[in-house]
C-alpha positions in Angstrom: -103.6 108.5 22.3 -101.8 106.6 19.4 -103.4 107.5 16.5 -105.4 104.5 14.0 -103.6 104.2 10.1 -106.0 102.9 8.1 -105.0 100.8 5.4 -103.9 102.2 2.1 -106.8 101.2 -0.6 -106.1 98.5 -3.0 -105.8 99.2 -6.5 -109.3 97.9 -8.4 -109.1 96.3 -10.8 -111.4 95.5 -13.6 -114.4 93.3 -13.7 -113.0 91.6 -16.8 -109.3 91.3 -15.2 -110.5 89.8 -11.9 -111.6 86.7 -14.4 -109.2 83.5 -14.1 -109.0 82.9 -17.9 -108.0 86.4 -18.3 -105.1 86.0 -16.3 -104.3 83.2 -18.7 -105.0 85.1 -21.6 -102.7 88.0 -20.3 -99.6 85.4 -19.8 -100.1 84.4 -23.2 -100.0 87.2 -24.6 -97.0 87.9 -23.0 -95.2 84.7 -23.8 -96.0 85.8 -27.6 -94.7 88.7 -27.3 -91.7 87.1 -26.5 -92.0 84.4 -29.1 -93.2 85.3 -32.3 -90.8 87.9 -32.8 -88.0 85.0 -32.5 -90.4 82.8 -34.3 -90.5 85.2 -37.1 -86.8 86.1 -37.5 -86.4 82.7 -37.9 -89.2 81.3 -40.3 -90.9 84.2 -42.0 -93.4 82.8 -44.4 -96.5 82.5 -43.1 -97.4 78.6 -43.9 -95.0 76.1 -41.7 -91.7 76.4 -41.8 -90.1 73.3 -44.8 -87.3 73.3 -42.1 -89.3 72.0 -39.3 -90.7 69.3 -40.9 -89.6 65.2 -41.0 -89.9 62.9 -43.6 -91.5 59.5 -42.6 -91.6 57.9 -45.6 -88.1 56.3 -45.5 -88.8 54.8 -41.9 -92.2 53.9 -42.9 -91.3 52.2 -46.4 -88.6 50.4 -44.3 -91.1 49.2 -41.6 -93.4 47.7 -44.8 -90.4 46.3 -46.6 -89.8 44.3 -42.8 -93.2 43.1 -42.2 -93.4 41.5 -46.1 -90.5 39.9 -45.5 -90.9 38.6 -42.0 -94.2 37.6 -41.7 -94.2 33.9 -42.3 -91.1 33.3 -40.2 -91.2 36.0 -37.0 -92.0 34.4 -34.0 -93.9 37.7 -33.2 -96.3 37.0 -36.3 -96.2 32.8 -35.8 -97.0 32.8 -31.9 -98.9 36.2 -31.5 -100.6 37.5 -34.5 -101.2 33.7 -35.7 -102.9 32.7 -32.8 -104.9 36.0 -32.6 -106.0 35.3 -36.4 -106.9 31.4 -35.9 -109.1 32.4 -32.6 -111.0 34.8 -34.6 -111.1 32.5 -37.8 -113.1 29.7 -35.4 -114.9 32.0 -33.8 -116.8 33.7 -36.9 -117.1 30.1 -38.3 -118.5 28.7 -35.3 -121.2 31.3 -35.3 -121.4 30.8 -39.1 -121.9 27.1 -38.9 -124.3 27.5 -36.2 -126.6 29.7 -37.8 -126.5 28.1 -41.6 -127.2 24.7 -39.2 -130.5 26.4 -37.8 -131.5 27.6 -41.1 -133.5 30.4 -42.4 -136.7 29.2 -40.3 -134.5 28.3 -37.1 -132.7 31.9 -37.1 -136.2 33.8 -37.5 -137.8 31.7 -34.6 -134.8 32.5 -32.4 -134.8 36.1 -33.4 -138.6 36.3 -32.5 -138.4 34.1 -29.5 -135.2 36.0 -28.0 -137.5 39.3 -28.7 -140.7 38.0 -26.7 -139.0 37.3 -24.0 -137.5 40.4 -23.7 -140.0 43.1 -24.9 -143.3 41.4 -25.8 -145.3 39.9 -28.8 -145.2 44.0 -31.1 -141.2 43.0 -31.1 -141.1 39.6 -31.2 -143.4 40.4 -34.7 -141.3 42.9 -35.8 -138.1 40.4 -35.2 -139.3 37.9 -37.2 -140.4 40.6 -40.1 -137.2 41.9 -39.9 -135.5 38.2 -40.6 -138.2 37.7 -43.5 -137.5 40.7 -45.1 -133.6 39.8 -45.4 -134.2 36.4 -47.4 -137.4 38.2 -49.3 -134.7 40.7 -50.5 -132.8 37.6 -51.8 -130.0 38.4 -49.0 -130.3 35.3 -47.0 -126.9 34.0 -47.0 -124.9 37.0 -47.0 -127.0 38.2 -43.9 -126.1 35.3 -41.7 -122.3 36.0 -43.0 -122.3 39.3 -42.0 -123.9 38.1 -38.8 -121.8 35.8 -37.8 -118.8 38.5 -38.2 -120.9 41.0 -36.4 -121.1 38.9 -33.5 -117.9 38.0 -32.8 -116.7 41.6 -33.4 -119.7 43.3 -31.3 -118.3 41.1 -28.7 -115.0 41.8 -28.3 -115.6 45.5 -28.4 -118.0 45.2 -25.4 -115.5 43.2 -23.6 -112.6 45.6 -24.6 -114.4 49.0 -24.1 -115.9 47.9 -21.0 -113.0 46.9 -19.0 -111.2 50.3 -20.3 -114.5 52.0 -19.3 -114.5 50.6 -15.9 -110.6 51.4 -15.5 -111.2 55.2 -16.8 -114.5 55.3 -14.9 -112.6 54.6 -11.4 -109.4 56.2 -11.8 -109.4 59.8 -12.7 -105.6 59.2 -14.1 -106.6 56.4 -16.0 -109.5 58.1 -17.1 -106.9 60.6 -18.5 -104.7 58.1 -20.2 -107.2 56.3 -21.9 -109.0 59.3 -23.3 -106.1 60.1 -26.0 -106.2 56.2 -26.8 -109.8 56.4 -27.7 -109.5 59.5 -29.6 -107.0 57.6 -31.8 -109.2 54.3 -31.8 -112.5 56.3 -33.0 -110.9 59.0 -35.3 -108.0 57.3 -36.9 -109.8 56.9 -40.6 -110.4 53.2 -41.2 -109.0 53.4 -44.9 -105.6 54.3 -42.8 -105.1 51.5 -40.6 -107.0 49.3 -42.5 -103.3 48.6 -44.6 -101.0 48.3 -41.8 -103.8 45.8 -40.7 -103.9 43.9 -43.6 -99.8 43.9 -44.1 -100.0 42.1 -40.3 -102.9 39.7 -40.7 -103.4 39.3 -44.8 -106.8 39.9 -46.3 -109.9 38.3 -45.0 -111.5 38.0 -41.6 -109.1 38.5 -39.1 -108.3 41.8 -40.3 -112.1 42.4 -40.9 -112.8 42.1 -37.2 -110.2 43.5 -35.8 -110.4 46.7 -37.7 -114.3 46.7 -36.6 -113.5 46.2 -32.7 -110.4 49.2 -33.3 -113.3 51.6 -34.1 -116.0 50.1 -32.3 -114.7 49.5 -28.7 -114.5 53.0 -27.9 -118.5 54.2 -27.5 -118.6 51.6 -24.7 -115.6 52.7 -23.0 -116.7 56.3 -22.6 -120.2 55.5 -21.6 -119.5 53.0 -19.3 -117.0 55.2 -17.6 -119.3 58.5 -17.7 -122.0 55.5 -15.9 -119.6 54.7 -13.3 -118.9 58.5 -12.6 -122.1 59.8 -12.3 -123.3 57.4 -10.1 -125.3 58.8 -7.5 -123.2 59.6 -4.7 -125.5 59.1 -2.3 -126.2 55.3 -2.8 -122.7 55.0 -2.7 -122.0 56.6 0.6 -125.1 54.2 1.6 -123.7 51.2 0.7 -120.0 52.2 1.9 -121.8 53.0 5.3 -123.1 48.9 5.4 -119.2 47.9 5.5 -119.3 47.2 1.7 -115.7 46.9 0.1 -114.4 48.2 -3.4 -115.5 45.1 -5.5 -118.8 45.2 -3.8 -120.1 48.6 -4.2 -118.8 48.4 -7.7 -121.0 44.9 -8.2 -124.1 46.0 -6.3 -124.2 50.3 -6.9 -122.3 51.1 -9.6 -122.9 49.4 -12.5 -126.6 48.9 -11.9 -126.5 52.5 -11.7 -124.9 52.6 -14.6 -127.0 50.1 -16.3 -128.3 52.6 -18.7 -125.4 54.1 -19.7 -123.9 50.6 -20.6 -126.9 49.6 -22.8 -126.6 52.6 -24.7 -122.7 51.8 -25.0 -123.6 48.4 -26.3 -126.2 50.1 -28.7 -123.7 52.7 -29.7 -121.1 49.3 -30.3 -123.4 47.5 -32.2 -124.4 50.4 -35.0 -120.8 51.3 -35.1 -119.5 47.8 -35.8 -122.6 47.6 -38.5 -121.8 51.2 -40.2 -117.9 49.0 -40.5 -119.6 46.4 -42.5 -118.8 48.1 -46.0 -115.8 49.2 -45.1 -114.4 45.6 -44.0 -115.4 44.0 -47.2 -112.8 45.8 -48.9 -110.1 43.6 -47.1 -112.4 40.3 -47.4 -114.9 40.3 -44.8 -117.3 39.8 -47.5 -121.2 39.2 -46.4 -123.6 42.1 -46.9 -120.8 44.5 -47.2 -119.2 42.6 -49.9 -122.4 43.3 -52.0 -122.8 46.5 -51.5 -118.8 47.3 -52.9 -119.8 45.6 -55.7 -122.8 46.8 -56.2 -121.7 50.5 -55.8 -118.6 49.5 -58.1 -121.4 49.5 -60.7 -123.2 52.3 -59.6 -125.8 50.5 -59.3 -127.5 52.3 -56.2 -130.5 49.8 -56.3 -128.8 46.8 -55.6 -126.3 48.2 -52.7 -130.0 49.2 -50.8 -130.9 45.5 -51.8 -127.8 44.8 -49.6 -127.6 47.9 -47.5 -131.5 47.6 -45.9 -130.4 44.2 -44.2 -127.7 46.0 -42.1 -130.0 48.4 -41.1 -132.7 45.8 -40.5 -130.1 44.1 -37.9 -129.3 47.6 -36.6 -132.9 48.2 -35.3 -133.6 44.4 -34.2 -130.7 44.5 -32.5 -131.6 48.0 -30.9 -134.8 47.3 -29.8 -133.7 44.5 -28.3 -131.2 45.8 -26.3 -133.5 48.6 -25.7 -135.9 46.7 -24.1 -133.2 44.6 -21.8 -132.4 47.6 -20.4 -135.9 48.8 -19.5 -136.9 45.0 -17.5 -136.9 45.8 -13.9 -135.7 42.8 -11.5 -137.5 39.7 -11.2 -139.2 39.1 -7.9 -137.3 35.2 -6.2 -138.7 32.5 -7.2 -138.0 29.0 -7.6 -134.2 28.8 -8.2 -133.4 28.5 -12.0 -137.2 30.3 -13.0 -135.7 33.0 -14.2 -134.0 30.6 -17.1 -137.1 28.2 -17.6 -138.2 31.1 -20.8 -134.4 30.9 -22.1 -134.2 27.1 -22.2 -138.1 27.1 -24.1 -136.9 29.4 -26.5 -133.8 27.5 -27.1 -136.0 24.3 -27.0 -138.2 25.7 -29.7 -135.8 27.0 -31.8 -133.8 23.5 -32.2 -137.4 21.8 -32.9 -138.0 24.4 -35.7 -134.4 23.7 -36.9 -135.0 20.0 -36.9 -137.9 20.0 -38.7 -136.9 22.0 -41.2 -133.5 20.3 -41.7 -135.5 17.0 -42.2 -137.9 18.6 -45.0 -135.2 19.4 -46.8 -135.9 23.4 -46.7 -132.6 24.7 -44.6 -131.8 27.5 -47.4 -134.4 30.4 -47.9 -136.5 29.1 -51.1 -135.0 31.3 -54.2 -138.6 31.7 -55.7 -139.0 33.9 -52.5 -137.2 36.6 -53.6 -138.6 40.3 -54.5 -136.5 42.8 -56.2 -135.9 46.4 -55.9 -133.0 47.7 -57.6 -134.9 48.7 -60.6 -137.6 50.7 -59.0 -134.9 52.2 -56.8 -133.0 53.1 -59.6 -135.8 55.0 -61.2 -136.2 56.9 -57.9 -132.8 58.2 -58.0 -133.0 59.0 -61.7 -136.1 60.7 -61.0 -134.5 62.4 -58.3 -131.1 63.7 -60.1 -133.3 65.3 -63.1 -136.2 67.0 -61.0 -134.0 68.3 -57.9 -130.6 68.8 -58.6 -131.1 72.3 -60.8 -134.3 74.3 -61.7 -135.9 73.5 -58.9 -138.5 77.2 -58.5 -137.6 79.3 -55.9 -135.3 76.9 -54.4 -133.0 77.1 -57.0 -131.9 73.4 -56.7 -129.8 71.3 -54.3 -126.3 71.9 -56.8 -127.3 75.3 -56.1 -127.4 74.9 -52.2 -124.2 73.2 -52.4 -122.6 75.4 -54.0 -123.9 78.7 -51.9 -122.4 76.2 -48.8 -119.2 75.8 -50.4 -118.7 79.9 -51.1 -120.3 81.5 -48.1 -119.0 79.0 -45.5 -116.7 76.4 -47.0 -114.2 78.8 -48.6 -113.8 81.4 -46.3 -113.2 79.0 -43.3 -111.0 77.1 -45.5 -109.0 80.7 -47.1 -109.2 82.5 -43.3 -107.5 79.1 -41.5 -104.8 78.8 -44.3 -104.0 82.2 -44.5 -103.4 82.9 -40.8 -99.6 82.5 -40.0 -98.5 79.5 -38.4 -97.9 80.8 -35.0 -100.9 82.7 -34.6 -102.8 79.1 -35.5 -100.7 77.4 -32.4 -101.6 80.7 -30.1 -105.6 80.5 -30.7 -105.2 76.6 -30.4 -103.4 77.8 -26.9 -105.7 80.2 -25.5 -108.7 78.4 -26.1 -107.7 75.1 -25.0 -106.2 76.9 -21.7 -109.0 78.9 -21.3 -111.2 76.1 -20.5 -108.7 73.6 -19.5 -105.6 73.7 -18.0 -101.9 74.6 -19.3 -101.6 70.9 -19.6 -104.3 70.5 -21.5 -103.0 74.0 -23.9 -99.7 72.3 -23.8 -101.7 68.9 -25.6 -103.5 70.6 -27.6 -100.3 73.1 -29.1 -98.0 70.0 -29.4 -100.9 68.0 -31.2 -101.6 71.0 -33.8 -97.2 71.4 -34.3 -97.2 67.5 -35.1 -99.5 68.2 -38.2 -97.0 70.4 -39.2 -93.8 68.5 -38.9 -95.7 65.6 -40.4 -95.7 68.3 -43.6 -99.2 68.2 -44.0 -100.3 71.5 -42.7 -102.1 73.0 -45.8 -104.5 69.5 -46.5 -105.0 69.6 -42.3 -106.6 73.1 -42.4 -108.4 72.1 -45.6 -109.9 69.1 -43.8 -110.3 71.3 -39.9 -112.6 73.6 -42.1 -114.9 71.2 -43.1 -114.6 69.1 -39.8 -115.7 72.9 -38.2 -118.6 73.2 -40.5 -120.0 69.8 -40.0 -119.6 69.7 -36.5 -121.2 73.1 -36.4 -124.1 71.7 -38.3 -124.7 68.6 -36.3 -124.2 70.1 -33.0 -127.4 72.5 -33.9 -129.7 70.1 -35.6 -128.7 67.2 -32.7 -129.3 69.2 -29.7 -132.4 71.1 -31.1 -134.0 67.1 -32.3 -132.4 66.1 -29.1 -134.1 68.4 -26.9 -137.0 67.7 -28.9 -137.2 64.2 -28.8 -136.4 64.3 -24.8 -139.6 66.1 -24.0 -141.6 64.4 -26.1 -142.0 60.2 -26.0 -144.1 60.2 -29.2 -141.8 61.9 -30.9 -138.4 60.0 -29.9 -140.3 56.8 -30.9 -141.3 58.0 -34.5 -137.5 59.5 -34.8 -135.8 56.0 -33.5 -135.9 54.6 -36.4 -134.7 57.4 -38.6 -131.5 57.6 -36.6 -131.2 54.0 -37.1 -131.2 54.2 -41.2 -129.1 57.2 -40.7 -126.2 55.5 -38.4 -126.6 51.7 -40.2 -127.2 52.3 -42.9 -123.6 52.5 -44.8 -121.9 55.7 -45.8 -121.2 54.0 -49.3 -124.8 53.4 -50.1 -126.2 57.2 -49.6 -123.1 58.4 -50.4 -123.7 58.0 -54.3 -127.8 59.7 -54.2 -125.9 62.8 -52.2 -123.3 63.0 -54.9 -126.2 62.8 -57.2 -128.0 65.4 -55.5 -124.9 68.0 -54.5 -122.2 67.2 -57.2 -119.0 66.2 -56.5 -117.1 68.0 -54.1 -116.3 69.2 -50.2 -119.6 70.3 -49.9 -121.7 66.1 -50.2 -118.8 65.4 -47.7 -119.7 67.7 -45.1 -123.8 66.4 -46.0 -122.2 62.5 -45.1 -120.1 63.6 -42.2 -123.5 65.4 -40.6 -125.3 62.1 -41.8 -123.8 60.0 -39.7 -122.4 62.0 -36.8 -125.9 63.1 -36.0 -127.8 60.0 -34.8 -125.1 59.9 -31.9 -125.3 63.6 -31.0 -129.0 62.7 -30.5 -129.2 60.1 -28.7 -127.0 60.9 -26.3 -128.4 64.5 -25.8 -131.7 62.7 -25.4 -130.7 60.5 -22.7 -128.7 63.5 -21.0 -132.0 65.6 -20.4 -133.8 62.2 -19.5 -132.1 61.1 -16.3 -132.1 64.6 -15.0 -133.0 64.4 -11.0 -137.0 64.8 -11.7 -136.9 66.1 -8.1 -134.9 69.1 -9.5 -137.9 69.4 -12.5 -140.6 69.1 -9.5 -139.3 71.7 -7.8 -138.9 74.0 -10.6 -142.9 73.5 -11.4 -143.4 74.5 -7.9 -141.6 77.1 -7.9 -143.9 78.6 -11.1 -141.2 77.9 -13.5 -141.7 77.2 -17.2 -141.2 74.6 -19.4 -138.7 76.5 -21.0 -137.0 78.1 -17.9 -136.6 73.7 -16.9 -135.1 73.5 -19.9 -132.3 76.5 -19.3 -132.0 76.3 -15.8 -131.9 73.5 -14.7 -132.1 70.3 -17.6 -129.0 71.5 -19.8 -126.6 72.5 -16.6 -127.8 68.9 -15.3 -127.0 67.0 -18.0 -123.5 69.1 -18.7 -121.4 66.0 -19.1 -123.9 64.2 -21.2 -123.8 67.7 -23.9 -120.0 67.6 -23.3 -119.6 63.9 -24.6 -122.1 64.5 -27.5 -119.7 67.1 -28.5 -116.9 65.0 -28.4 -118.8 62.0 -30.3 -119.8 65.0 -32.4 -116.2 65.6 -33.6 -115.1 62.1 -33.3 -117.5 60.7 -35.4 -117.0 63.6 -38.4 -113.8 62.7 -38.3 -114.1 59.5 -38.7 -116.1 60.2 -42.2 -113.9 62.4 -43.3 -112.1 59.7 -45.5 -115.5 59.2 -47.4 -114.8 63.1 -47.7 -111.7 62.1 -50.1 -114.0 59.7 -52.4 -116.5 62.7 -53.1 -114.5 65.3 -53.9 -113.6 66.5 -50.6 -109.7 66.0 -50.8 -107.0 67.3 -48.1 -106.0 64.7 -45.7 -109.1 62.2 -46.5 -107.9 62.2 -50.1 -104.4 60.9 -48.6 -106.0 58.6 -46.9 -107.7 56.7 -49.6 -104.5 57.0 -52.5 -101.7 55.5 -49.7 -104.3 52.5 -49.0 -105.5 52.1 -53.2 -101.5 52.3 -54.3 -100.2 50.3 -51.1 -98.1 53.8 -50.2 -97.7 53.2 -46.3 -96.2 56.8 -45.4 -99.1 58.8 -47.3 -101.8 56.9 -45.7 -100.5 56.6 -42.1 -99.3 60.1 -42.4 -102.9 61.3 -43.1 -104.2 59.4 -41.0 -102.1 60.3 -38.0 -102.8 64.1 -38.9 -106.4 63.3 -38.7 -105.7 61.4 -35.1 -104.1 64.9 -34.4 -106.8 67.1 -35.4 -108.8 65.1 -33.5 -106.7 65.0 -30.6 -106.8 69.0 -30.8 -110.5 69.2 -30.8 -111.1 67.1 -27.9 -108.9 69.1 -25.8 -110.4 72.8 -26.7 -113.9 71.3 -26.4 -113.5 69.1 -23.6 -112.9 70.0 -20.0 -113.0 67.8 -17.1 -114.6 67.6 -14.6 -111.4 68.3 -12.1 -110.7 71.4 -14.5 -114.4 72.2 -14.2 -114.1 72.2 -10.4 -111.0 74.0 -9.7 -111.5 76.4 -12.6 -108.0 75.9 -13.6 
């Protein structure tokens, strides 16, 4: 009888080493054994090696030295960038001449009749406040300027970011590709591209837009493509079962599926391109913005609020609005064209109101209706800056809450990043980007983090990556706990809507001097702005994340005895995992993309940079900057950001 060998027992292993990622930790290590030891012969100190970096400012200087000379006689600038600049020149004027041709009782009646339609008489009121309270504030004129921009600019963004949302929302690849494009669109600082802008297209409109559609296009690409991927797979098999082709289930499933994702994109679009109005008047987009520069050129806080509460007073009409369009369910068929009978009596009653204004003489908002408030606002701050900033019992004061921010989490961050060697920097970068990702995505990452180095900014890019760590640490807690918040409660989303308006509209210029009054000058008030504006986005979308999870899921969790809490954990936040996973990355983004105010307050390192190559015209300091920013943010995204094939295949 042959005799049975059983098989010889397999070695076993442990728990932690049966793990994926620490197979990939274990190779890393490896490879650094074998690297840093060469790495280290080679380039001993511990900050990055002076031999391994370039110089760009010969190139650059060049490159600005070509455009000044070529730009009235290069084909490329007569026949490209010309036309370009002449098609939005007639296109802000057109709006522009339209509205000043309505006049101040034309645009109000439009604004309030475009409101009813859409969400009811409590808008349509609150529209035509709204409008009031811009010419009451004797901001009439520059209103409809900044209006007229805003449109054409809000515009083009939607039209750009939603045809590079539908490309990166069907195609994985060029979902991809795209996704380091908008990283550079959103997080390049405006204050660096805002001179290679202005050495193409001169100062004034033109540049004014297109700097407003570079940063604003982006929100609506990434949540028109996360709409188009999470459409419900189901439907889609449904419709695909009828015989449907491509361009049909894409018409008649997936973007009404993704209807709410695209209203928030336009939303998203439209505060983003407002928060640019400031920024644009400093190359001549004048309007609102114009008057808040000048006004903060002053210091005179009161008068850029007088200017600042309009942009925040289109923000919310404009939100609402769109808010409500997205809420209207279908119209039953009717007669055909009934659907466009309200459109054409709005229009209807608009040009009557226009007419008879136009012929009693009364087209421009009447200057004795004006109301000031800079000297009452002025007081408040006053008030403010001798009661709170020291002295303050038991609170000590917010200087002193700056300054405990600035030693117990600033400077540490800032002293541990800079004084870790340069390798070991690139090797954390690597494991945690691979750990989550895959090596393509550590190879990214690695290559984006080297760049900063070879650029020769690495000490100012660790000074800004701690305070870009401690903001986004800040506003990730405080948005998903208001998020979460808000999503279970109705009551208490409405009452915090229009807080995250004035937070995201309102312009980082015009709170940007009470902070400073507040918390001094310093990195500390630029981590306060950063988490200012970053949060209203990390909200929103958290919000609307936990509020399109599968109530059947929730139902059968209640069933099942579950509490409200146990939802929450079990089955809400793994739900809405993509939604989190894009409020991180607009989390990070958007700090970034303040990080240049950082520079005006004190904050220094690469927004500093930023701001000197624009004020003395010094293309290689500002570019350079800002392109280190564009890599931090680039680095970021890919340790924070898996996708959803990496997520799948746990690679």
């Amino acid at each position: 009888m042959a005799t049975v060998t059983a098989p010889a027992p397999r070695l076993a292993l442990p728990g932690v080493l049966r793990h994926r990622a620490a197979h990939k930790l274990l190779l890393l290590a490896l490879a650094a054994a074998v690297l840093v030891p060469l790495a280290d012969a080679h380039w001993s100190s511990g900050t990055w090696p002076h031999a391994l970096t370039v110089d760009l400012s010969g190139p650059l200087g060049r490159a600005n030295d070509w455009i000044i000379d070529n730009r009235d006689s290069s084909p490329l600038f007569l026949y490209f960038f010309g036309y370009i600049s002449n098609a939005v020149v007639l296109s802000v004027r057109a709006v522009y001449l339209v509205l000043l041709a309505a006049g101040w009782a034309g645009v109000t009646a439009f604004g309030a009749l475009v409101a009813w339609r859409v969400a009811g008489v409590r808008l349509a009121i609150g529209t035509g406040l709204a409008f009031l309270a811009c010419g009451l504030l004797g901001m009439w004129v520059p209103t409809m300027q900044t209006l007229a921009l805003m449109v054409v600019a809000v515009l083009t963004s939607v039209v750009v970011g939603a045809l590079l949302g539908l490309a990166g929302g069907l195609s994985a690849r060029a979902d991809r590709a795209l996704r380091p494009v908008l990283d550079t669109m959103q997080v390049l600082p405006a204050f660096a591209y805002l001179l290679p802008v202005v050495l193409v297209f001169g100062i004034g409109v033109p540049a004014a837009v297109l700097a407003t559609v570079v940063y604003a296009a982006p929100p609506m690409a990434r949540l028109t493509a996360l709409g188009l991927r999470d459409a419900d797979p189901e439907v889609l098999e449904a419709v695909e079962s009828l015989g449907a082709t491509g361009r049909q289930r894409l018409l008649t499933a997936r973007i009404p599926l993704a209807r709410k994702q695209l209203l928030l994109g336009l939303n998203q679009t439209i505060m983003m391109a407002l928060s640019m109005a400031v920024i644009a008047s400093v190359i001549g987009a004048g309007g609102l913005g114009d008057r808040v520069y000048q006004a903060l050129a002053s210091v005179d806080v009161g008068a850029a609020l007088a200017a600042g509460i309009p942009i925040v007073l289109l923000a919310v009409v404009l939100d609402r609005v769109t808010a409500a369009a997205g809420e209207q369910t279908d119209e039953p068929s009717g007669e055909p064209g009934s659907s466009l009978r309200p459109w054409l009596y709005a229009l209807g009653a608009t040009v009557a109101v226009a007419v008879a204004v136009r012929l009693a003489g009364a087209l421009d908002w009447p200057s004795g209706w004006t109301l000031g408030i800079a000297e009452p606002v002025n007081r408040v701050v006053d008030w403010m800056t001798a009661h709170l900033y020291s002295g303050v019992p038991y609170l000590g004061g917010t200087a002193d809450w700056a300054g405990h921010f600035t030693t117990w989490v600033l400077d540490p961050v800032r002293d541990g990043l800079q004084g870790l060697p340069w390798w070991s920097v690139l090797l954390i970068v690597a494991a945690l980007a691979w750990v989550i990702g895959t090596w393509r995505t550590a190879l990214t990452a690695v290559l984006a983090m080297a760049a900063i180095g070879v650029l020769g900014v690495w000490e100012p890019s660790l000074d800004t990556l701690s305070q870009v760590l401690a903001a986004v640490a800040v506003t990730l807690v405080l948005g998903f706990a208001t998020g979460i918040a808000a999503a279970r409660s109705d009551r208490f989303e409405r009452a915090l809507r229009p807080v995250l308006d004035v937070c995201q509209t309102m312009p980082q210029f015009v709170y940007l001097i009470p902070v400073v009054a507040l918390f001094g000058v310093g990195r500390a008030p630029a981590v306060a702005a950063a988490v200012v504006y970053a949060l209203p986005a990390v909200v929103r979308i958290t919000t609307q994340g936990l509020r399109q999870v599968d109530p059947a899921a929730l139902e059968s969790a209640r069933s099942l005895g579950a509490t409200s809490t146990q939802q929450l954990r079990q089955i809400q936040l793994p739900l809405a995992r993509p939604a989190l996973l894009l409020a991180v990355n607009q989390g990070v983004v958007l700090v970034l993309a303040v990080v240049i105010i950082g520079g005006l307050v004190g904050g220094g390192a690469l927004g500093y940079d930023a701001v000197f190559g624009l004020a003395q015209g010094d293309l290689a300091t500002g570019l350079v900057a800002g392109a280190a920013i564009v890599c931090l943010g680039l680095m970021l995204d890919r340790v924070t950001q898996p996708t959803e094939r990496r997520t799948k295949k746990g690679a």
